[in-house]
N, C-alpha and C positions, 0 to 999 in steps of 0.2 A: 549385528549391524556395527562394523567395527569394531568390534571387539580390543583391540590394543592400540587404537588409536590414541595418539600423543597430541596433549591441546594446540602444538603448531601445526598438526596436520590436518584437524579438526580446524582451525581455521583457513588452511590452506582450501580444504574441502568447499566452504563455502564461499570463498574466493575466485576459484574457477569456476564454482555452480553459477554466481552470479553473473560473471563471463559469458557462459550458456547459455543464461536469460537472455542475457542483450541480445546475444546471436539470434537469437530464436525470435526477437522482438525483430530484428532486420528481416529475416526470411521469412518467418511466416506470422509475423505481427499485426497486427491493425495498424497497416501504413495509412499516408490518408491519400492514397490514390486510389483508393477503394483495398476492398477484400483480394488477397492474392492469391486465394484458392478454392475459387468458385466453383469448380467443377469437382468439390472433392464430395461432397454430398450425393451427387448425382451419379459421378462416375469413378468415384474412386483414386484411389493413389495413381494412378496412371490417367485422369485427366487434369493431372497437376504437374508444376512444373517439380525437377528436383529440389532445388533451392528451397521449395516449400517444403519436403518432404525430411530434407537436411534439417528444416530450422523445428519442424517437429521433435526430431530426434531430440536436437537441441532444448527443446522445451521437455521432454521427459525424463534427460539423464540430468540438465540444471534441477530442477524442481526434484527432483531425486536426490540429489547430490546437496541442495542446500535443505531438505528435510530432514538428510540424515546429518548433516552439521550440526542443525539446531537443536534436533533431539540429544546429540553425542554431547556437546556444550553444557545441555541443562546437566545432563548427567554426571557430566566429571566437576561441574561447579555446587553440587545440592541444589541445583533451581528447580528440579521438577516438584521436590519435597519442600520448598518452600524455605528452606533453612542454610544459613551461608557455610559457606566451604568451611572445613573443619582448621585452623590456623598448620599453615606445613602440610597439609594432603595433596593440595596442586600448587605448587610454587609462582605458576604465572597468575594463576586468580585471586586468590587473598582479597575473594571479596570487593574487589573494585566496582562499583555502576559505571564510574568511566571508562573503566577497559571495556565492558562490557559493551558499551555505548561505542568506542572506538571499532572493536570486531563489527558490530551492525553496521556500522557506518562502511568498510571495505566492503564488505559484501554487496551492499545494495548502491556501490558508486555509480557502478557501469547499468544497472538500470536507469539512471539519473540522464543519461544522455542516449539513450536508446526508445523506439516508438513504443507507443500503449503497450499491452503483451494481455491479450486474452479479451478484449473489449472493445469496443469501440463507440462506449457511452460519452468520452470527454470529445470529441466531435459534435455529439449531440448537445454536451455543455457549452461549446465554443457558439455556435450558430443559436441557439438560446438566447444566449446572450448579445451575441449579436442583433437580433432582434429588435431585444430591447435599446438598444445603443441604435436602432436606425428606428427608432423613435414607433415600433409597431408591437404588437401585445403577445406576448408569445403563451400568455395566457388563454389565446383565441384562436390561435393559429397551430400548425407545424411549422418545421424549420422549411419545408421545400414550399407551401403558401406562402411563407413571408419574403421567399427569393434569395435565402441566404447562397453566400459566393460557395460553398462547401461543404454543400447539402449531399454530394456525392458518395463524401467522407463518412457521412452516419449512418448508420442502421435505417434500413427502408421503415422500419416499426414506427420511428420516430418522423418522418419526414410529414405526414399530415395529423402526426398528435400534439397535444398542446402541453405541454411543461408542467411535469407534477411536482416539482419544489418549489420552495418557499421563495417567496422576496429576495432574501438575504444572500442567496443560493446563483437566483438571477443576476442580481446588484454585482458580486463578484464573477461571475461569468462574463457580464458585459463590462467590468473592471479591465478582465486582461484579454479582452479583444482590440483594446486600444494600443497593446504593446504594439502591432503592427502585423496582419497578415493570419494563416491559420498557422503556420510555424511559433509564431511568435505568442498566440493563444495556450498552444501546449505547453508552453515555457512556462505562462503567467499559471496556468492550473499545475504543474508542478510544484512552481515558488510556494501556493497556497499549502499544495497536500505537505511539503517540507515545513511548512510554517503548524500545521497540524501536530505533523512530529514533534515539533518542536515541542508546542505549547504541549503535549502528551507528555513531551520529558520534565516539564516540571512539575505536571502536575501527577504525575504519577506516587510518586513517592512520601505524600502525605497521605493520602488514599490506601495506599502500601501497608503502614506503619499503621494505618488505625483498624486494618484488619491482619495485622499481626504478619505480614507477608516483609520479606528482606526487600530494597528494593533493587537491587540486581536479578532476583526473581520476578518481580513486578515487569523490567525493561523483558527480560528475556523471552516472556509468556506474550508481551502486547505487542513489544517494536522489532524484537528478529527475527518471528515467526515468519514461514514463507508467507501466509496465509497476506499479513500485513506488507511484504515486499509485492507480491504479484495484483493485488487486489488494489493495494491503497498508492505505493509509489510508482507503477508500472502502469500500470491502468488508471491511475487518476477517479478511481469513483470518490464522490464528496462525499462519503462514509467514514472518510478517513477525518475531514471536520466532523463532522455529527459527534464523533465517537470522543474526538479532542474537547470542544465542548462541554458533553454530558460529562467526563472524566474533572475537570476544572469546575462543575455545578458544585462536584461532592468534596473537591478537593478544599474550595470555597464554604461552603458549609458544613464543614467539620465543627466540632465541637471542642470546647476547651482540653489542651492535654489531658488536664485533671477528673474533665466529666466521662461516661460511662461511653464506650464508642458501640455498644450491640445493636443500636438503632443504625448505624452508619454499614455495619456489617453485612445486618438482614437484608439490608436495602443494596449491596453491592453481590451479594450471594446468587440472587437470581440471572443479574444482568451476567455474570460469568460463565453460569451455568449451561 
């Protein structure tokens, strides 16, 4: 996999792969005009349009393409092994979280402005919350009993089930239904999963350091995994808060430099695992 890949190509790598994503989020994404490739279940690649079949492609040579970036990355920087680049072995790395953080950031731009890509749960979070903003219990209802505008947009699953997240969950759902419209909903649940990121980049790194881990290894393993671009920035599922959250619990409750950290270890060992 690469084999003499040079770390500007290895970025380049995950540069066009992310490219790939968006495309594939336009053709055969979770647009919210509905599903674009309804017949493919049924009938196969030939009761689909091409454009679907392109943005497939699209979707398995990106996702490909930016797996093998991030693996190629850990590798030439010591992040799989947990231990920073050795001083003079890769002259562009020396160890930086910020570079590190700058590469994640190219890669996952052009999903930033591209449709969900694999889901179509942040529709069912849009109308959720709408719900609640038009004053009815979405605890009681589905989103298509309560009559939301864009009920079209979500998974038939969800149209007469009642919302299994929490308050908090609803509270900001029906937050950025007020930005204006379903376009402008997707926007407000982006702002949120970026804000997620965020809060993960700071809290990462003490968390890091009390289980012995670099924290360029830490960024690399959570924030430029594909796993976290398609799942968390692409798709919008609130896993991406949950997971910001529980990270900032432990980061918050650390223990004094000086005290013993194997309690904070054991307890961070499993959730990895």
């Amino acid at each position: 996999m690469l084999p003499h890949a040079t770390p500007r190509a290895i970025v380049a790598l995950g540069c066009v792969s992310g490219v790939l994503l968006a495309v594939s989020a336009y053709l055969a994404g979770a647009l919210p005009g509905g599903d674009p490739g309804p017949g493919l279940r049924l009938g196969g690649f030939g009761a689909v349009p091409g454009s679907f079949s392109l943005g497939l492609v699209c979707w398995l040579a990106g996702m490909a393409g930016w797996t093998a970036a991030w693996w190629r990355l850990g590798r030439s920087g010591d992040l799989i092994t947990g231990r920073s680049a050795r001083p003079g072995a890769v002259g562009w790395w020396n160890g930086s979280a910020w570079r590190l953080l700058a590469i994640g950031a190219a890669w996952a731009a052009p999903l930033l402005v591209a449709p969900p890509l694999g889901s179509r749960d942040a529709y069912a979070y849009a109308c959720q919350g709408w719900l609640w903003r038009a004053g009815l219990d979405p605890y009681a209802m589905g989103v298509a009993d309560g009559g939301c505008p864009w009920t079209a947009a979500v998974p038939e699953l969800w149209w007469h089930t009642p919302t299994p997240y929490g308050p908090v969950a609803v509270l900001l759902t029906a937050a950025v239904t007020a930005l204006g419209g379903l376009l402008g909903a997707l926007a407000g649940l982006r702002l949120l999963t970026l804000a997620a990121v965020a809060l993960l980049t700071l809290a990462l790194p003490p968390v890091a350091r009390a289980c012995g881990v670099p924290t360029p290894a830490a960024y690399w393993l959570a924030l430029l995994t594909p796993l976290t671009a398609v799942h968390a920035l692409s798709a919008l599922h609130n896993d991406a808060l949950v997971a910001a959250l529980t990270v900032t619990a432990l980061a918050v409750s650390l223990p004094h430099p000086r005290q013993d950290h194997d309690d904070l270890a054991r307890t961070v060992a499993p959730l990895s695992g």
